[in-house]
C-alpha positions in Angstrom: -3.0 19.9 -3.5 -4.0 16.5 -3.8 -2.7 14.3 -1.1 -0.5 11.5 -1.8 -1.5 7.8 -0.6 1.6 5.7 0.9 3.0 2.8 0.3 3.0 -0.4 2.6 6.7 0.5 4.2 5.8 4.2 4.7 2.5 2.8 7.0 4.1 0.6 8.8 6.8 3.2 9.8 4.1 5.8 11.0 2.2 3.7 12.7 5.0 2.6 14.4 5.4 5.8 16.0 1.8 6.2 17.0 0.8 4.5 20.2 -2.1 1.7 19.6 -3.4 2.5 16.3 -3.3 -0.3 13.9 -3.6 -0.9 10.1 -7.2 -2.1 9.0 -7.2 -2.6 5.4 -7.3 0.7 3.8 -7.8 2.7 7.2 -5.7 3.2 10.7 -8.2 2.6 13.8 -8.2 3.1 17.4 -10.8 3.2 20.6 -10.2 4.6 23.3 -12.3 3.7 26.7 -13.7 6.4 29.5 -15.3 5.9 32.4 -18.6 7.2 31.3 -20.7 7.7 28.1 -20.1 11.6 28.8 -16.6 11.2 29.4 -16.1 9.6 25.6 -18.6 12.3 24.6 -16.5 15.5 26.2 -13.4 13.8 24.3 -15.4 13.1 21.2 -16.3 17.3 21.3 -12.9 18.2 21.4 -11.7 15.7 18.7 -14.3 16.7 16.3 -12.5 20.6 16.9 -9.0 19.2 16.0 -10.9 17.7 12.6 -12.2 21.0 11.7 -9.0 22.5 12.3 -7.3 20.2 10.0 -10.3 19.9 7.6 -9.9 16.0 8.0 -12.7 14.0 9.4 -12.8 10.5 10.9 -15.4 7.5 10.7 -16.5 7.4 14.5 -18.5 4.8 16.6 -19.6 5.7 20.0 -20.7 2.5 22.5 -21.7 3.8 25.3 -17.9 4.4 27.3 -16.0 3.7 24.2 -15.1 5.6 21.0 -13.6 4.7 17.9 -11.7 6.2 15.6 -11.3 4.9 11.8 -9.1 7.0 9.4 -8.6 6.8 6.2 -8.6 10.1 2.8 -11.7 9.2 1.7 -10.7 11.1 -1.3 -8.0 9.3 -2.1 -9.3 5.9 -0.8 -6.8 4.9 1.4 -4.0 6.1 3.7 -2.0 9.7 3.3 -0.1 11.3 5.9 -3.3 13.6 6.7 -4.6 10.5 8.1 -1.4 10.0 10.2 -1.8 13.6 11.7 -5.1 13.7 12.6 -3.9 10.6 14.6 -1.9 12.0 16.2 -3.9 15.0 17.3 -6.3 13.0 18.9 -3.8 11.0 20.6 -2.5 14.7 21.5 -5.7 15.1 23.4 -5.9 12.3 25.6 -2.2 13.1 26.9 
């Protein structure tokens, strides 16, 4: 099934009900900060096993004690509610 991207309103009012994830153009981005690089690395393992699980990947940028998330259906070029629950898995993690 092909996922279905969402309109501007239907963004807004998921992102709403994530915590610090914001709209960048066609993709919803976050970092998150650790205290060291293998800290962010440890997290970064077990993020990259929620992607797997939902067969969704994210763009990631790792600077030294800080990785970044970008999300977007490459597929579909833009933003689908896979993009939303990947989200929030990985904010599931840090909790």
């Amino acid at each position: 099934m092909v996922p279905k991207l969402l309109n501007d309103a239907e963004v807004v009012k998921r992102l709403a009900a994530l915590r610090g994830w914001k709209r960048e153009g066609k993709f919803i981005a976050k970092s998150f900060e650790f205290e060291t690089f293998m800290d962010g690395i440890r997290f970064l393992n077990r993020v990259a096993r929620v992607a797997e699980e939902l067969d969704h990947h994210p763009d990631i940028q790792v600077r030294y004690t800080q990785v970044r998330f970008s999300i977007q259906t490459h597929s579909e070029g833009g933003l689908t509610a896979r993009d939303f629950e990947l989200a929030k898995g990985i904010d599931g993690i840090v909790q």
